[in-house]
C-alpha positions as CSV (number, residue, x, y, z in Angstrom):
1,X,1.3,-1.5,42.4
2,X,0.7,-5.0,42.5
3,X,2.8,-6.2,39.5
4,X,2.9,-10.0,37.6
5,X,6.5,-10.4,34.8
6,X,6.0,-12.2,31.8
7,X,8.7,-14.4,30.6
8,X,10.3,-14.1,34.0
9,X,13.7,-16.1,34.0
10,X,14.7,-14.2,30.6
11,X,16.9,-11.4,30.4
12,X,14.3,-9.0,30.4
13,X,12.0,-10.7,33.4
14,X,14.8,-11.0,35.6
15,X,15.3,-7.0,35.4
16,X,12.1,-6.2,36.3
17,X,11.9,-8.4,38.6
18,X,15.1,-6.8,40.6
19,X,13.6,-3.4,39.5
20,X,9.9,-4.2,41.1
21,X,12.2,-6.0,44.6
22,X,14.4,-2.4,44.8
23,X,11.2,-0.6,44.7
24,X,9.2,1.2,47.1
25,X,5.9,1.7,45.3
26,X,5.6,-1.9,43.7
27,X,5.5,-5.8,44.8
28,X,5.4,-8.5,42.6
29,X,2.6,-11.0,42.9
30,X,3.3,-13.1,39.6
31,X,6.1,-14.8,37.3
32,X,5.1,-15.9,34.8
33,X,7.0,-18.7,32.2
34,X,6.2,-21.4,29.1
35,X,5.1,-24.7,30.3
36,X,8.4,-25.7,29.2
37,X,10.8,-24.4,31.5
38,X,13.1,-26.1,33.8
39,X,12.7,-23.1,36.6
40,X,8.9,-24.0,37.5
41,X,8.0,-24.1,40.8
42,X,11.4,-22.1,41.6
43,X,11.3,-18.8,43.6
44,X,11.3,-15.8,41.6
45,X,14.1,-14.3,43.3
46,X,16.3,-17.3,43.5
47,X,18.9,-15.8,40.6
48,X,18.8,-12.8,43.1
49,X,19.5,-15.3,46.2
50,X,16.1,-13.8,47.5
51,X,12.9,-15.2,48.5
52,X,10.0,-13.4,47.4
53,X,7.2,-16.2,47.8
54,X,6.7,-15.6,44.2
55,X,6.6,-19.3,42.5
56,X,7.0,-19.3,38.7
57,X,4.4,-20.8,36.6
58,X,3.2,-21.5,33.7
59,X,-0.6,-21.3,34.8
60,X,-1.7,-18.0,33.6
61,X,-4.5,-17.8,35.8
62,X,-2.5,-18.3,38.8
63,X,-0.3,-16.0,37.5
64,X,-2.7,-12.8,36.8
65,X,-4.9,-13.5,40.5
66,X,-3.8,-10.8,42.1
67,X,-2.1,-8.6,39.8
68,X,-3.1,-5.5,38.8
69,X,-0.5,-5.0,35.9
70,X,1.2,-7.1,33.8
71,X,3.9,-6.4,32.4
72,X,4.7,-8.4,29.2
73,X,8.2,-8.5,26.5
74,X,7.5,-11.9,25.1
75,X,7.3,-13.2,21.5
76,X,3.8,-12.5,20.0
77,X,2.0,-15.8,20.5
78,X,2.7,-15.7,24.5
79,X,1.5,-12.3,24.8
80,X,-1.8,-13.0,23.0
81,X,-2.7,-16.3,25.4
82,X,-1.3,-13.9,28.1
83,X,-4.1,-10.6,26.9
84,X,-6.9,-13.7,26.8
85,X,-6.6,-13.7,30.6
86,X,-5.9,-10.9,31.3
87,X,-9.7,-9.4,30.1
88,X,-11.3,-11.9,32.0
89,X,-9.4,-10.8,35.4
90,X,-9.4,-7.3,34.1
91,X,-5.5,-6.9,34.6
92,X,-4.1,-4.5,32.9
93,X,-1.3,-4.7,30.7
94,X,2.2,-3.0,29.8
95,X,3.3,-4.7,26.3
96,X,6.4,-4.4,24.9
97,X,6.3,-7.5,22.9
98,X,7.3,-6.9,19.4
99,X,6.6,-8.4,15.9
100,X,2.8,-8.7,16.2
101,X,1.2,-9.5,13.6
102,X,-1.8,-6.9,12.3
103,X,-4.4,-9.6,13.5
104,X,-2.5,-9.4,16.8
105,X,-2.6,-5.9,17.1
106,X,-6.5,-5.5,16.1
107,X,-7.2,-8.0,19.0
108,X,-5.0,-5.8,21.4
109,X,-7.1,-2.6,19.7
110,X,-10.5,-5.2,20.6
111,X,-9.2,-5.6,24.4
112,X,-8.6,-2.0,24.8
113,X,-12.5,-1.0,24.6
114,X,-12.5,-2.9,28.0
115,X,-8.9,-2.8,29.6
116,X,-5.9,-0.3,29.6
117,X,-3.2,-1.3,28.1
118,X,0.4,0.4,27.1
119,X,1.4,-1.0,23.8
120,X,4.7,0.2,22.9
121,X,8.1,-1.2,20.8
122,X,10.2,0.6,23.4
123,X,9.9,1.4,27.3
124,X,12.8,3.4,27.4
125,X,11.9,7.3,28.1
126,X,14.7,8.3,26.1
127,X,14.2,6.1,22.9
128,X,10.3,7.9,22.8
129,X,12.4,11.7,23.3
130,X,14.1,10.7,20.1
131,X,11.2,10.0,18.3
132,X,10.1,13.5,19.2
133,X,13.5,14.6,17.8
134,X,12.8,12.7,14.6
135,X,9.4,13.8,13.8
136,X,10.8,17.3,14.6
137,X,14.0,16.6,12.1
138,X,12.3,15.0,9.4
139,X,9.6,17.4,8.9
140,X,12.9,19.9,8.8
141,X,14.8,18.1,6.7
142,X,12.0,17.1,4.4
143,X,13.8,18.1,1.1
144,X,17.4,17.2,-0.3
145,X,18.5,14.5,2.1
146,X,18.0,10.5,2.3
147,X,17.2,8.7,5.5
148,X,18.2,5.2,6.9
149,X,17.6,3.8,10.0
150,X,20.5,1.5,11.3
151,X,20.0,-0.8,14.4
152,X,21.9,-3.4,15.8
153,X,20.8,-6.4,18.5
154,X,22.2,-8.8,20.5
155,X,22.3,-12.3,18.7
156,X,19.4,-13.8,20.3
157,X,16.9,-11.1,19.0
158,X,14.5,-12.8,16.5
159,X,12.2,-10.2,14.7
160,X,14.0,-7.3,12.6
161,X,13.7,-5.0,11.8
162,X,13.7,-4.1,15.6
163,X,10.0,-2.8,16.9
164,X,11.7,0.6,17.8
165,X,13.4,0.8,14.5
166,X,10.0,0.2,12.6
167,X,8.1,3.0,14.9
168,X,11.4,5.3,14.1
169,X,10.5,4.9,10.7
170,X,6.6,5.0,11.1
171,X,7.2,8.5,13.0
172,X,9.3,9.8,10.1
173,X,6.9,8.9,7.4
174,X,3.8,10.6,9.3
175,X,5.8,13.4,9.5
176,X,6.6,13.7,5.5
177,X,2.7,12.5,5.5
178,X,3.8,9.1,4.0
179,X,2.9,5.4,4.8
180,X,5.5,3.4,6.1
181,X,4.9,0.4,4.2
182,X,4.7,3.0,0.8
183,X,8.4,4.1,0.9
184,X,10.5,1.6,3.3
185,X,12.9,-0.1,2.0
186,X,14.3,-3.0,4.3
187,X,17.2,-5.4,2.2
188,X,19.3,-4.8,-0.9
189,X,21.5,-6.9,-2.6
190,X,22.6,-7.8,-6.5
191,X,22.4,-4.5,-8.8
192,X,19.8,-2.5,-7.1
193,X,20.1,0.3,-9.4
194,X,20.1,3.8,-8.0
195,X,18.7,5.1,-4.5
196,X,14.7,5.9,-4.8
197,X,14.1,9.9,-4.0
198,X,12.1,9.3,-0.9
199,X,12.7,5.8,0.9
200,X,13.2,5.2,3.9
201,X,15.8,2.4,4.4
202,X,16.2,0.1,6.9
203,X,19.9,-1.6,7.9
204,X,19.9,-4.6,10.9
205,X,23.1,-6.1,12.8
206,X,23.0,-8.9,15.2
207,X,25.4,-10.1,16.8
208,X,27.4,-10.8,20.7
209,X,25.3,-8.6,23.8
210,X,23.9,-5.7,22.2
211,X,21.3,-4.1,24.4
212,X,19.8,-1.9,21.2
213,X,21.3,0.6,19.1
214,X,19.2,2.9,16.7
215,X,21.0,5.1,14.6
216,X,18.7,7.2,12.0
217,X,21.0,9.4,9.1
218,X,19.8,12.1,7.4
219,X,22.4,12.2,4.4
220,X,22.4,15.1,2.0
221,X,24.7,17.2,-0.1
222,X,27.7,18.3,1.5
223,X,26.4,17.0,5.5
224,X,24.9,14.7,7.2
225,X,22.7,14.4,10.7
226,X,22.4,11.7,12.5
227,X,19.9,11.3,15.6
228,X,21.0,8.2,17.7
229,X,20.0,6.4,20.8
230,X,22.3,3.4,22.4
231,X,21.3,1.5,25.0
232,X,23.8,-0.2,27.6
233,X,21.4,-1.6,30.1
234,X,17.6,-3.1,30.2
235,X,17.0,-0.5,33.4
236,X,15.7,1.8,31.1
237,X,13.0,-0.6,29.7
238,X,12.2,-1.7,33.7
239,X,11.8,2.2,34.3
240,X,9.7,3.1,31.8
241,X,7.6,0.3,32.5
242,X,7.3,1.4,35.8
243,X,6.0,5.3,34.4
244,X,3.6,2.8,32.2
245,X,2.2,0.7,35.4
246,X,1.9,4.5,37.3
247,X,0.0,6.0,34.4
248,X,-2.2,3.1,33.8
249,X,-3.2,3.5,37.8
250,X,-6.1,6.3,36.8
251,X,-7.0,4.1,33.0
252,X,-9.9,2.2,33.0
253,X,-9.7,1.0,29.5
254,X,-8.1,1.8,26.2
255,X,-4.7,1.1,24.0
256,X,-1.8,4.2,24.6
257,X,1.7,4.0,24.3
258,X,5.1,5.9,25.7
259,X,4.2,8.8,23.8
260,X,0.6,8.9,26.4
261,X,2.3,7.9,29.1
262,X,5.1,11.2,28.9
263,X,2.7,13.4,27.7
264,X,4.5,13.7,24.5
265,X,1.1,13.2,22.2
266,X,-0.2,16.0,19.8
């Protein structure tokens, strides 16, 4: 699999980047950065102390010419100069961008009646088994008990809720045939008044090196459940994106996420 990172000297880039180098079915062919960054021109690999012949750059283009996949966990606006490319060198994509905006999405939705793409909040394979477990608990536990979803970020994070957090709750709500947006409830402060029967609430920490942790609790009378997932490494999000890049190998066009990609779709 010829493979391209997005946003390659971040936290995330440099990952998969070691990931794609350590494996035996991929090479990288692209790094990709914002016209900004002191590392242009640099090696990919040079954090590593290995060459790969991989320049970064911040010319698309250049970036996408011989890539079959990229793979893309950048803030929305990158991403969406990033897709514009990519349609016109028919590159397809593995997203895991979050905070797109419902313009952003349509256009990804637009791109997909030409070129495959994996849109999803969270790569990890275990993060999309939970939300198996919580569509399975919350349809369950669909009387009598109150649900919030607690998540907590490394300090650099800038969108929150957390993409994974929001799906969390977008799964639960399908499952108790709701609308997200009808019934979630994302700050409180002052006098609030009394819980609504039926919300969804959402609770956000950031702070030091947190990888992601997603903790949903199913409060009623007399127990509680709670269904978490903690993250203590990025390898999970390189993995997954790797099952993504694999999957997309026999897709010639359309939008699917984690839940395609594991076979875990109705």
């Amino acid at each position: 699999m010829k493979i391209a990172i997005a946003g390659a000297t971040g936290r995330m880039g440099k990952m998969l980047i070691e990931a794609i180098l350590n494996a035996s079915d991929a090479q990288l062919v692209g790094a990709l950065e914002h016209g900004s960054c002191t590392q242009l021109g640099e090696d990919a690999g040079a954090f590593l102390g290995k060459k790969t012949g991989v320049l970064i750059t911040a010319d698309i283009a250049q970036a996408l010419s011989d890539a079959e996949f990229l793979i893309d966990f950048t803030r929305p606006e990158g991403t969406m100069a990033h897709l514009a490319v990519a349609e016109k060198t028919a590159t397809k994509m593995i997203i895991g961008t979050t905070g797109l905006s419902a313009e952003q999405i349509a256009s990804l939705k637009k791109a997909s009646e030409k070129l495959a793409i994996v849109f999803a909040p969270n790569m990890s394979v275990g993060v999309n088994a939970t939300f198996k477990l919580l569509e399975l608990a919350a349809k369950m536990l669909n009387q009598g008990y109150d649900i919030e979803i607690i998540e907590a970020h490394h300090r650099h994070k800038v969108d929150a809720p957390s993409g994974t957090a929001l799906k969390m709750g977008e799964v639960i709500a399908d499952a108790l045939g709701e609308k997200l947006d009808d019934v979630a409830v994302y700050a409180r402060e002052g006098h609030t008044g009394e819980r609504k029967e039926g919300s969804i609430g959402f609770a956000t920490i950031r702070g030091g090196d947190i990888v992601g942790d997603h903790t949903v609790l199913f409060a009623g009378d007399g127990e509680r459940i709670e269904i978490s997932h903690k993250s203590s490494s990025r390898q999970s999000y390189a993995q997954g994106s790797f099952r993504a890049a694999r999957f997309l190998q026999s897709q010639v066009a359309g939008l699917y996420d984690m839940q395609d990609v594991l076979g875990l779709r109705k």
